[in-house]
N, CA, C and O atoms as CSV, one atom per row, in Angstrom:
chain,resi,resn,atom,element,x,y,z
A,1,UNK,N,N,0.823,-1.191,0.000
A,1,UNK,CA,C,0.000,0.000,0.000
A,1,UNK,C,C,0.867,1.255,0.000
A,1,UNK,O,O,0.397,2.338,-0.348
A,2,UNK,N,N,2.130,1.108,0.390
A,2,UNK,CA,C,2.788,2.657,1.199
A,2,UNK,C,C,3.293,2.545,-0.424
A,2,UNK,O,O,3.338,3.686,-0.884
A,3,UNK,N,N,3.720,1.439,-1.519
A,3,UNK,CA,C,4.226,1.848,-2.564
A,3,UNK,C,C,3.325,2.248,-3.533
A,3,UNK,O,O,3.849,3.077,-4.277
A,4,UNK,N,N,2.348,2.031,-3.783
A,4,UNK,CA,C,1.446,2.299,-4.198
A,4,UNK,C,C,1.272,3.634,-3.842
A,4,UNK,O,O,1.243,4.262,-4.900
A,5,UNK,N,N,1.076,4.764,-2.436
A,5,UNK,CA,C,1.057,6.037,-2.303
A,5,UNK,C,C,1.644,6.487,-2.901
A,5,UNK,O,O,1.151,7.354,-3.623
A,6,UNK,N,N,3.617,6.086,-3.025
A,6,UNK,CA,C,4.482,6.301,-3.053
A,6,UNK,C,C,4.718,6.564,-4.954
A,6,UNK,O,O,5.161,7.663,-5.287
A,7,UNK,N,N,4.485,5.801,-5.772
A,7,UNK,CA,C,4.133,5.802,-6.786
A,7,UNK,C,C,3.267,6.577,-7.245
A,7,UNK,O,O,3.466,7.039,-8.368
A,8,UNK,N,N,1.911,6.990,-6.423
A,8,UNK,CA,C,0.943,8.084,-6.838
A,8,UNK,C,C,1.497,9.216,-6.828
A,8,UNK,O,O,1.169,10.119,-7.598
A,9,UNK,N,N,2.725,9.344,-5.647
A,9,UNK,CA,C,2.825,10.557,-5.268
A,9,UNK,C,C,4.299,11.079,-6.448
A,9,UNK,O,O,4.652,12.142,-6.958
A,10,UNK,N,N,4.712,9.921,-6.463
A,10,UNK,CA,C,6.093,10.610,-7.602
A,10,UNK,C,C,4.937,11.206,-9.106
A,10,UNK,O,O,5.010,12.384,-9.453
A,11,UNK,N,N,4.321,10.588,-9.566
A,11,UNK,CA,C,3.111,10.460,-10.698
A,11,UNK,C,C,2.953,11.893,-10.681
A,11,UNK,O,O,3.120,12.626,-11.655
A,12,UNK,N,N,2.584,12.289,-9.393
A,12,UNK,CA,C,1.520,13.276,-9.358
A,12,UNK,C,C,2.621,14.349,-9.418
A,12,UNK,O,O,2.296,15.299,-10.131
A,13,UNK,N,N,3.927,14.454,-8.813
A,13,UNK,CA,C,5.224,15.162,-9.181
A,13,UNK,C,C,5.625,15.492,-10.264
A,13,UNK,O,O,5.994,16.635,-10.531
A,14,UNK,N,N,5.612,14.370,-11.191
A,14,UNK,CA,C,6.074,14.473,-12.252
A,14,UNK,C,C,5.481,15.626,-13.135
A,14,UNK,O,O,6.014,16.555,-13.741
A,15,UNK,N,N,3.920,15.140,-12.952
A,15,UNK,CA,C,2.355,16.200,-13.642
A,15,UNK,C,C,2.566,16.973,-13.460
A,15,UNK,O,O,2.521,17.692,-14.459
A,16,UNK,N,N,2.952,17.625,-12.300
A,16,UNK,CA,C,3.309,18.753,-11.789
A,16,UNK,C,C,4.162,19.821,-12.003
A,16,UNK,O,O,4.024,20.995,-11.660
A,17,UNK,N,N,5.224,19.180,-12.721
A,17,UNK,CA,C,6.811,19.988,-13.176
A,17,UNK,C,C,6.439,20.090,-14.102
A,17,UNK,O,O,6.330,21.285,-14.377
A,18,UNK,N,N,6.138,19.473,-14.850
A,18,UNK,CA,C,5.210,19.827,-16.295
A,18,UNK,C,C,4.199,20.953,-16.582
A,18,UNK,O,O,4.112,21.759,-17.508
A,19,UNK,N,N,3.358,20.706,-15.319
A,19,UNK,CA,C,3.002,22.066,-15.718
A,19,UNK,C,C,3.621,23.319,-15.049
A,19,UNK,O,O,3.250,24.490,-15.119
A,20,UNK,N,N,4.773,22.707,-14.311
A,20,UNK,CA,C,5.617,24.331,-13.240
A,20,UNK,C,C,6.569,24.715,-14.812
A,20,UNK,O,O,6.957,25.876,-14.941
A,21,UNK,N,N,6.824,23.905,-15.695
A,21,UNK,CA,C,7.410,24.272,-16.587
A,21,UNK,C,C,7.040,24.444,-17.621
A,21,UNK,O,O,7.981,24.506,-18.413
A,22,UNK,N,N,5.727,24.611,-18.240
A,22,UNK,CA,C,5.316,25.536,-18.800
A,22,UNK,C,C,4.937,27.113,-18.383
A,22,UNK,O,O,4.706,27.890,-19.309
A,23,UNK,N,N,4.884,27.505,-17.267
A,23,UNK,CA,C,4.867,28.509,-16.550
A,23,UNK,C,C,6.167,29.101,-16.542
A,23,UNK,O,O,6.111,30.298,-16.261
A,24,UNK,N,N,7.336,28.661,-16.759
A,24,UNK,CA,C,8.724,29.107,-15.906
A,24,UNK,C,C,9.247,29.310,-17.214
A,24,UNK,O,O,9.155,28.623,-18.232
A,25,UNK,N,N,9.953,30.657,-16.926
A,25,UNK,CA,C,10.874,31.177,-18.002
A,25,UNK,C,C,12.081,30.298,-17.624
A,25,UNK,O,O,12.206,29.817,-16.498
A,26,UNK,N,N,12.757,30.158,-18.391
A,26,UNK,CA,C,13.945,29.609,-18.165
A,26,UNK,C,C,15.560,31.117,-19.214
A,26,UNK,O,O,15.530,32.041,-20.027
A,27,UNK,N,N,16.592,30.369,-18.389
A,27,UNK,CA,C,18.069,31.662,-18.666
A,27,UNK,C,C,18.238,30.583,-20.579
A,27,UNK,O,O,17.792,29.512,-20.992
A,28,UNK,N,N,18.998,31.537,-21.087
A,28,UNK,CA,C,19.453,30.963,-22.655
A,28,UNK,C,C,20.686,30.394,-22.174
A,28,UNK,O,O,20.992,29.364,-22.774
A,29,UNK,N,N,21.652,30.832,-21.084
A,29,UNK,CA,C,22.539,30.131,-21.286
A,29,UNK,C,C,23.563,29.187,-20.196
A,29,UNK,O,O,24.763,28.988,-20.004
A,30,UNK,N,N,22.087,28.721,-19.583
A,30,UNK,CA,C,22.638,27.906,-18.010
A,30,UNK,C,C,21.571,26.670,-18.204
A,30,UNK,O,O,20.950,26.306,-19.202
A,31,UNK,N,N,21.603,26.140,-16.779
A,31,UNK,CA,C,20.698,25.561,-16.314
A,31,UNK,C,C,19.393,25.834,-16.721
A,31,UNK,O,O,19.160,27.023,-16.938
A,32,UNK,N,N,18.667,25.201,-16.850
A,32,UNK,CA,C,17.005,25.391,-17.123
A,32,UNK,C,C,16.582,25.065,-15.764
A,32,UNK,O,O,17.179,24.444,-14.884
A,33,UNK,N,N,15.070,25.779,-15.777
A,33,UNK,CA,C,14.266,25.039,-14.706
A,33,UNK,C,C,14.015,23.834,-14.849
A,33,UNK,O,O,14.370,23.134,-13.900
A,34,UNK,N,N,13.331,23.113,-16.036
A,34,UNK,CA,C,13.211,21.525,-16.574
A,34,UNK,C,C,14.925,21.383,-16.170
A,34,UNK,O,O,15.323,20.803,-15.160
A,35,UNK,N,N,15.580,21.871,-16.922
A,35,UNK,CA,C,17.123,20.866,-16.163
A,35,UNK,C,C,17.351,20.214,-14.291
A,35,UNK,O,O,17.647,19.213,-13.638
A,36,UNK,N,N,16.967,21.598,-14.174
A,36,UNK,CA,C,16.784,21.743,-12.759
A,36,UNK,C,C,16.184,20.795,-11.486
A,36,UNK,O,O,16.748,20.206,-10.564
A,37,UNK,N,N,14.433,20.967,-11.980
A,37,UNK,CA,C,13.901,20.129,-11.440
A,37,UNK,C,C,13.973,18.568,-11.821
A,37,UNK,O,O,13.689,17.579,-11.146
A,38,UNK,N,N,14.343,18.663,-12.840
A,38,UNK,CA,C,14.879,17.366,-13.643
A,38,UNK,C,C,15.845,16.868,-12.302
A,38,UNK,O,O,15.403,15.985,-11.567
A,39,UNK,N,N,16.606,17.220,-12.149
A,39,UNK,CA,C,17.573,16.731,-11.448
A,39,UNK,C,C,17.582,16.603,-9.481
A,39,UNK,O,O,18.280,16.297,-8.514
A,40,UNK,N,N,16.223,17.104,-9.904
A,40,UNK,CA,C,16.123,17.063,-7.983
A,40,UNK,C,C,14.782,16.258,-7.790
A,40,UNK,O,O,14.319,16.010,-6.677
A,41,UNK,N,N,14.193,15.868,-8.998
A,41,UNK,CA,C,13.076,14.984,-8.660
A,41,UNK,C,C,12.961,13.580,-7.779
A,41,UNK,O,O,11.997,12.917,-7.394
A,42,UNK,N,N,14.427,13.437,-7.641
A,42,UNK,CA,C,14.460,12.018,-6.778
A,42,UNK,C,C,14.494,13.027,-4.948
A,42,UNK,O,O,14.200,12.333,-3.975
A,43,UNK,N,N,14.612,13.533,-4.859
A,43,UNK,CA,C,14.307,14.401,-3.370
A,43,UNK,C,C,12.610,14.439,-3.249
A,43,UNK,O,O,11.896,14.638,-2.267
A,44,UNK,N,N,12.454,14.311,-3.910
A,44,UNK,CA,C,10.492,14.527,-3.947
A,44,UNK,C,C,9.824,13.839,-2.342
A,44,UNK,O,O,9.070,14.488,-1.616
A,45,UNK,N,N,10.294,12.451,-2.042
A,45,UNK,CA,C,9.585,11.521,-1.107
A,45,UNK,C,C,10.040,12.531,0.104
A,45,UNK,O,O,9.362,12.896,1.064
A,46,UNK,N,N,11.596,12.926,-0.280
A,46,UNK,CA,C,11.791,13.952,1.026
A,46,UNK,C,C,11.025,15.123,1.774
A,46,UNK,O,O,10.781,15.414,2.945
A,47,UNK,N,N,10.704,15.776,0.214
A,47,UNK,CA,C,9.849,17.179,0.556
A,47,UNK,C,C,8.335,16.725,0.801
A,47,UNK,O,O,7.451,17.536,1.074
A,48,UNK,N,N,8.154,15.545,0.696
A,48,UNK,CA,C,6.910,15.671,0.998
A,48,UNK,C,C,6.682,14.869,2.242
A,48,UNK,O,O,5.540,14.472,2.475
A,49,UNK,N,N,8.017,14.494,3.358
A,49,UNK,CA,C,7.722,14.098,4.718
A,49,UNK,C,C,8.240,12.563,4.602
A,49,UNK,O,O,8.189,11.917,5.648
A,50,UNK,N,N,8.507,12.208,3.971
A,50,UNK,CA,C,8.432,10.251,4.104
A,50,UNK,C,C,10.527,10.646,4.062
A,50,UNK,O,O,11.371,11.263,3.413
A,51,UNK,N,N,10.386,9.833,5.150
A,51,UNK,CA,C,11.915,9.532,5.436
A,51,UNK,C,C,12.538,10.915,6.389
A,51,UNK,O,O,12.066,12.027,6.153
A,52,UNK,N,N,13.540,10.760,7.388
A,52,UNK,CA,C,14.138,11.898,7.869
A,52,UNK,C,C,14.605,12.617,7.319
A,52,UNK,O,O,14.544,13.785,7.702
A,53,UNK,N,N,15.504,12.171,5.808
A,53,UNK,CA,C,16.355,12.988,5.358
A,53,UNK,C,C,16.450,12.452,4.015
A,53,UNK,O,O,15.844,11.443,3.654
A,54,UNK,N,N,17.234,13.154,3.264
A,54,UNK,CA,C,16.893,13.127,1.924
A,54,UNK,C,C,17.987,11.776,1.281
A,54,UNK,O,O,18.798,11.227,2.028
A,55,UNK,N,N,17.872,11.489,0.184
A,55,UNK,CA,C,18.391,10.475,-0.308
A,55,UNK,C,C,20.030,11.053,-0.846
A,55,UNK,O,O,20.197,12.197,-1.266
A,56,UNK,N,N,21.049,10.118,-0.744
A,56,UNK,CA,C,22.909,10.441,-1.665
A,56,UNK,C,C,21.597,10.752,-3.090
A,56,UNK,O,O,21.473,11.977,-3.075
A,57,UNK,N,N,21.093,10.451,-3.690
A,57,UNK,CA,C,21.136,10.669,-5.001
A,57,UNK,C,C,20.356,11.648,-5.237
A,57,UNK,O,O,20.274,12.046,-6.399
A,58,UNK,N,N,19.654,12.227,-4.288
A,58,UNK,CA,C,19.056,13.581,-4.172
A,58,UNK,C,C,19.881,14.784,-3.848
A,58,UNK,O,O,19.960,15.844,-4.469
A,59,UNK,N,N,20.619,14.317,-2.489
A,59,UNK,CA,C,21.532,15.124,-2.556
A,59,UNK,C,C,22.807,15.583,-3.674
A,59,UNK,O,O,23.409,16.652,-3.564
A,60,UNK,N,N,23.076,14.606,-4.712
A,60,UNK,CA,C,23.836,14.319,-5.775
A,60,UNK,C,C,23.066,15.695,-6.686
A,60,UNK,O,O,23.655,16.713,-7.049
A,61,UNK,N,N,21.961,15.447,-6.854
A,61,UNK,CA,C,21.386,16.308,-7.688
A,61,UNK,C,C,21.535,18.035,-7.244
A,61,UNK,O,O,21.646,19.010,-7.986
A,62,UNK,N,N,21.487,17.955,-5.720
A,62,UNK,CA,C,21.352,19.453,-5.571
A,62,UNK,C,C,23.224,19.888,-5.253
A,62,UNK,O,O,23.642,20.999,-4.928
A,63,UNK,N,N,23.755,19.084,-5.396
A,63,UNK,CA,C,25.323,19.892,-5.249
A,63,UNK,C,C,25.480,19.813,-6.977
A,63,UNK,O,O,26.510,20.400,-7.309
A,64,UNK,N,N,24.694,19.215,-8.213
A,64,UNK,CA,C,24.934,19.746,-9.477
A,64,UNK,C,C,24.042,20.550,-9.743
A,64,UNK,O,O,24.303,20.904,-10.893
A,65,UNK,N,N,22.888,21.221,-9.319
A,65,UNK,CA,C,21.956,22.236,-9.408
A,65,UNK,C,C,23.298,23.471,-8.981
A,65,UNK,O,O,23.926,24.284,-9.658
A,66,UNK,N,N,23.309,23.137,-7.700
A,66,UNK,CA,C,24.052,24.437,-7.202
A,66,UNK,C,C,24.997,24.920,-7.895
A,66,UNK,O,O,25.071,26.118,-8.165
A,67,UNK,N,N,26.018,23.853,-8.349
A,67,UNK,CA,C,27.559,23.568,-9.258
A,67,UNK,C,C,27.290,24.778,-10.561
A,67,UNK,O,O,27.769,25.909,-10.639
A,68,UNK,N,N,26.353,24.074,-11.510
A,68,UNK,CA,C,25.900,25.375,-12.342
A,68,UNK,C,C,24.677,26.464,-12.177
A,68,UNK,O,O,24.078,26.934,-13.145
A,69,UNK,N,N,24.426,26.761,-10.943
A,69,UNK,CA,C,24.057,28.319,-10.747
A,69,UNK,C,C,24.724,29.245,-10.893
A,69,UNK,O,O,24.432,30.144,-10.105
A,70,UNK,N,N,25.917,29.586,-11.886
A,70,UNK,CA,C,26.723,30.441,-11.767
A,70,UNK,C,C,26.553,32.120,-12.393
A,70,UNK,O,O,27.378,32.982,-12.699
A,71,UNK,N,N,25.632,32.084,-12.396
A,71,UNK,CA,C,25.270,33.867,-12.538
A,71,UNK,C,C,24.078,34.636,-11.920
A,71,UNK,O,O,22.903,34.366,-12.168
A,72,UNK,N,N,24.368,35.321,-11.342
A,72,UNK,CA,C,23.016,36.053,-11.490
A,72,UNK,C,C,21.903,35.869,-11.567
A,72,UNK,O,O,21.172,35.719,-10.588
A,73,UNK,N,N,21.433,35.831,-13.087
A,73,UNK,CA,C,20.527,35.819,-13.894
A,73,UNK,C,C,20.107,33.968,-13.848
A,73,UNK,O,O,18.990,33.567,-14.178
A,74,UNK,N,N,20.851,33.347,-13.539
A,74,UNK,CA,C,20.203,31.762,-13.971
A,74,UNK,C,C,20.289,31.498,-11.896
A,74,UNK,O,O,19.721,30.510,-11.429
A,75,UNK,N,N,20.890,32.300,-11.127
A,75,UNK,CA,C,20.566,31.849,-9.724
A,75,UNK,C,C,18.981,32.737,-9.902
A,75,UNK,O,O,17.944,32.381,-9.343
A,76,UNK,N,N,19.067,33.513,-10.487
A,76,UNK,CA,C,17.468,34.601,-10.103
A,76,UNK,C,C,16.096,33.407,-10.798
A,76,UNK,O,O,15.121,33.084,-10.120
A,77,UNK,N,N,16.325,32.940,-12.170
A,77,UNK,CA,C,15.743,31.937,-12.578
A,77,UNK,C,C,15.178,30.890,-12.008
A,77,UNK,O,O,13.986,30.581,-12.010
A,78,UNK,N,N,16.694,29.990,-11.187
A,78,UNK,CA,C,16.239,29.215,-10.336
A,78,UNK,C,C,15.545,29.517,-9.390
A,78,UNK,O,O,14.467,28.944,-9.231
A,79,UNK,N,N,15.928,30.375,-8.624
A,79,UNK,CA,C,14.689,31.271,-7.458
A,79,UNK,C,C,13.219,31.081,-7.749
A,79,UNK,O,O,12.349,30.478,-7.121
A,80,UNK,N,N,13.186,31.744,-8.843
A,80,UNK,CA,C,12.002,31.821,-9.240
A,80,UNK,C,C,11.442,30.157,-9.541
A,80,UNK,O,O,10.255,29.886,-9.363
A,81,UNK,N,N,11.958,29.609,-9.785
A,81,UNK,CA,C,11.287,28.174,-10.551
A,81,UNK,C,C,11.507,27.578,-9.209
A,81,UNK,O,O,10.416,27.033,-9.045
A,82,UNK,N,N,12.374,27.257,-7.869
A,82,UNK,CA,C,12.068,26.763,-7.302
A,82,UNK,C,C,10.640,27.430,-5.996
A,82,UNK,O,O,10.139,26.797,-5.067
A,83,UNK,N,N,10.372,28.765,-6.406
A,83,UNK,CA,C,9.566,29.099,-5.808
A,83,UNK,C,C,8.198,28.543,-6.201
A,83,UNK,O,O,7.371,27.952,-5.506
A,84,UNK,N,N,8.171,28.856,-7.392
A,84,UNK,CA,C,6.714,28.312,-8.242
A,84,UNK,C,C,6.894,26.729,-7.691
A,84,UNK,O,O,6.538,26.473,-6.541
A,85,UNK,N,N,7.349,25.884,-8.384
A,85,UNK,CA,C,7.609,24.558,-7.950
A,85,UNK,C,C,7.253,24.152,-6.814
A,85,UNK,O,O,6.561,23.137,-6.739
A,86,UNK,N,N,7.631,24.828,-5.706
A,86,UNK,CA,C,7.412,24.501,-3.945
A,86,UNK,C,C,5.981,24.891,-3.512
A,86,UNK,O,O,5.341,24.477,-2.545
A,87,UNK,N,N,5.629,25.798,-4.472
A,87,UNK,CA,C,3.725,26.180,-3.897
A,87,UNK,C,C,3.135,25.455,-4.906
A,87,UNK,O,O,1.932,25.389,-4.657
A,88,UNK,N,N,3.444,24.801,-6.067
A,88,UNK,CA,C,2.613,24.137,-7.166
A,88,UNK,C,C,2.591,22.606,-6.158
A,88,UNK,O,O,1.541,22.352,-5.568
A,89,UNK,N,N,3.602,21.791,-6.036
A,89,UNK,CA,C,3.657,20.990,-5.687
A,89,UNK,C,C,3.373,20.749,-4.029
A,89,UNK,O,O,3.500,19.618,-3.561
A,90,UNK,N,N,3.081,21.600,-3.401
A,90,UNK,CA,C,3.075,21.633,-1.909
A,90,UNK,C,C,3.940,21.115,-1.450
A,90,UNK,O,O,3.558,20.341,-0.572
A,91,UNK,N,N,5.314,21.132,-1.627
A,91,UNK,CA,C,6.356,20.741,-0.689
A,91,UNK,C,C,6.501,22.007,0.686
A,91,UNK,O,O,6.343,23.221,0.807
A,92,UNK,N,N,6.940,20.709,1.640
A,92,UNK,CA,C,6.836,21.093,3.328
A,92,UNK,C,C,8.454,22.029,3.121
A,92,UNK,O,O,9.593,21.663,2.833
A,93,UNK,N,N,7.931,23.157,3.388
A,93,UNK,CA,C,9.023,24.289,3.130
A,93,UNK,C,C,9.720,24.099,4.292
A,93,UNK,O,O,10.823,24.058,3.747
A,94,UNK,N,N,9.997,23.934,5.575
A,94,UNK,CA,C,10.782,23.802,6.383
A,94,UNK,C,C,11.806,23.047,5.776
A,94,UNK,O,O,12.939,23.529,5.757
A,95,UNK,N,N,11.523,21.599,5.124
A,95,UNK,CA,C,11.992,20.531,4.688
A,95,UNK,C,C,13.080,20.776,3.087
A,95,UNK,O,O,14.147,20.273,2.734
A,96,UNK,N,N,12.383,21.535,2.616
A,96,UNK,CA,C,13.110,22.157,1.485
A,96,UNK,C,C,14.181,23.151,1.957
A,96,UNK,O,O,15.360,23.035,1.622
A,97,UNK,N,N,13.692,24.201,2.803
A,97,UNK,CA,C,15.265,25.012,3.599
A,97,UNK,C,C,16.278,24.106,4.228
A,97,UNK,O,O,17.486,24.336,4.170
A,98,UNK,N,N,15.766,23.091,4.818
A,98,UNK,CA,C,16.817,22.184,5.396
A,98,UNK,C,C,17.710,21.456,4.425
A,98,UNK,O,O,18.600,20.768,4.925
A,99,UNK,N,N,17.596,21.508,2.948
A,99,UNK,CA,C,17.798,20.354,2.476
A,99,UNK,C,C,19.008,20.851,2.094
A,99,UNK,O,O,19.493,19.776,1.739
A,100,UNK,N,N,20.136,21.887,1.828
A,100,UNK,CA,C,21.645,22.392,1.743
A,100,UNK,C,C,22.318,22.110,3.290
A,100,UNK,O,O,23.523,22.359,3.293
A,101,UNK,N,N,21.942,21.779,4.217
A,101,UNK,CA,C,22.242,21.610,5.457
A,101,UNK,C,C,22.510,20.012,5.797
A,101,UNK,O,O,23.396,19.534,6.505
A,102,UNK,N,N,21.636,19.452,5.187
A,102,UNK,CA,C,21.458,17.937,5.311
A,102,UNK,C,C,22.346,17.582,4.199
A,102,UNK,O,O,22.765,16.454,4.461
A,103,UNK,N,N,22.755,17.914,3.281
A,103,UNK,CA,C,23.402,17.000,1.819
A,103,UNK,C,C,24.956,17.912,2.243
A,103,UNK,O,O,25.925,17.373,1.708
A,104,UNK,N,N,25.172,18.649,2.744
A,104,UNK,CA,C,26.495,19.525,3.135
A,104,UNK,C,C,26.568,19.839,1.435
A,104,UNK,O,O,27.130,19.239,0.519
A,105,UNK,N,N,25.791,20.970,1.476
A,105,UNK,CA,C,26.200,21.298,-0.239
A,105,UNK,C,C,25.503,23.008,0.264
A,105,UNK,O,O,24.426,23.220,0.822
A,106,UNK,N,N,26.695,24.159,-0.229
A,106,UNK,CA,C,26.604,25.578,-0.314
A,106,UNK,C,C,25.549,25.470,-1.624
A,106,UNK,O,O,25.826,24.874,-2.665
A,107,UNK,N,N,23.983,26.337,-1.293
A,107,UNK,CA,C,23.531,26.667,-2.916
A,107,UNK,C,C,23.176,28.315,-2.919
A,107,UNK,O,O,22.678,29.056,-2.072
A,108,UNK,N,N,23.664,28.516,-4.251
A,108,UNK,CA,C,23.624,30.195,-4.446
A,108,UNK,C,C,22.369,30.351,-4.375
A,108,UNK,O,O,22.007,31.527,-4.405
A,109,UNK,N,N,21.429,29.439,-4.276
A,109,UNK,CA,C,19.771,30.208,-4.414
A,109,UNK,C,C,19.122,29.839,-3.184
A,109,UNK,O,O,19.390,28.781,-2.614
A,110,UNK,N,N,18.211,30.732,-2.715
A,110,UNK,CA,C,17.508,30.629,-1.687
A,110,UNK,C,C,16.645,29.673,-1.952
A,110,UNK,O,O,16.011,29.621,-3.007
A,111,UNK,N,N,16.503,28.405,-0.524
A,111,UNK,CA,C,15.241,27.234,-1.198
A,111,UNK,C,C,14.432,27.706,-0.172
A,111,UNK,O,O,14.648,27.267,0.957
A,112,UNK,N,N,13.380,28.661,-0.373
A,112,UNK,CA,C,12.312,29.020,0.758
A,112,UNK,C,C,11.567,29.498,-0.581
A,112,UNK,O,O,12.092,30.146,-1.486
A,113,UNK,N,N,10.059,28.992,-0.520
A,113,UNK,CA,C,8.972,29.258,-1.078
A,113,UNK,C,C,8.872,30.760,-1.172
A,113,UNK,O,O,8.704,31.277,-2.277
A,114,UNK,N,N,8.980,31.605,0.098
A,114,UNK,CA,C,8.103,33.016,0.624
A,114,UNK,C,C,9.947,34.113,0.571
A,114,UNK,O,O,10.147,35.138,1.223
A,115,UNK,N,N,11.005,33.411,-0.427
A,115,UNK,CA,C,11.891,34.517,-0.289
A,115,UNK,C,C,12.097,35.053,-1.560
A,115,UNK,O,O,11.958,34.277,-2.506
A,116,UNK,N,N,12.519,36.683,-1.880
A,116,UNK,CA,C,11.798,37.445,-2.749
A,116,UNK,C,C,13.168,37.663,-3.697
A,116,UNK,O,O,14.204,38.257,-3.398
A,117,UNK,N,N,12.882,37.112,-4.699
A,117,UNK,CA,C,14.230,36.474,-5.613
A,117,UNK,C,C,14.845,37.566,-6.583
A,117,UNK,O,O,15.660,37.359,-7.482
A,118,UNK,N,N,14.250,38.838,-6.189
A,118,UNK,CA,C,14.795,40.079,-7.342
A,118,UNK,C,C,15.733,40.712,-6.330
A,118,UNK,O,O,16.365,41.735,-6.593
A,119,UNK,N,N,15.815,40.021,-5.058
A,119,UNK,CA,C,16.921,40.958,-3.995
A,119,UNK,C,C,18.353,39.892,-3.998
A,119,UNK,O,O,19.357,40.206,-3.358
């Protein structure tokens, strides 16, 4: 039964980035948001409460998210796409701020839903 949730709930993730990424501008010459969330979708079971802490291969993903945030303009991007993303999908925002703390990985972008990404 719990895989079965567990399966609904990646499903329903997936639907989800799909439509956070038709919404999301993405930079011409970095990271995309689809790159992005592409690469942090295995953290999903995390943000949404199942398990203490996040998975090596989640964390894998967010020290190469962070790796190429390297400007400005594609950290302001990501901001923005992980903001949309975190209220589309209802991830537990405590759980998402924690998650550079838990994987020991520095990220140039703020992971808080409610922080204001043009500052």
């Amino acid at each position: 039964m719990e895989k079965k949730t567990m399966s609904c709930l990646v499903l329903a993730f997936a639907l989800m980035i799909i439509l956070v990424l038709n919404a999301s501008a993405s930079p011409s010459d970095g990271i995309t948001c689809e790159e992005a969330l592409t690469q942090l979708i295995t953290c999903n079971p995390y943000f949404l409460g199942f398990g203490p802490s996040p998975s090596p291969i989640c964390c894998k993903g967010v020290q190469n998210v962070s790796q190429q945030a390297n400007t400005t303009t594609i950290r302001r991007s990501l901001c923005e796409c992980f903001e949309t993303a975190a209220k589309a999908l209802q991830i537990i925002p405590e759980r998402l701020k924690q998650l550079p703390q838990l994987c020991k990985v520095k990220v140039p972008v703020p992971l808080d839903p409610t922080v204001d990404c043009n500052t």
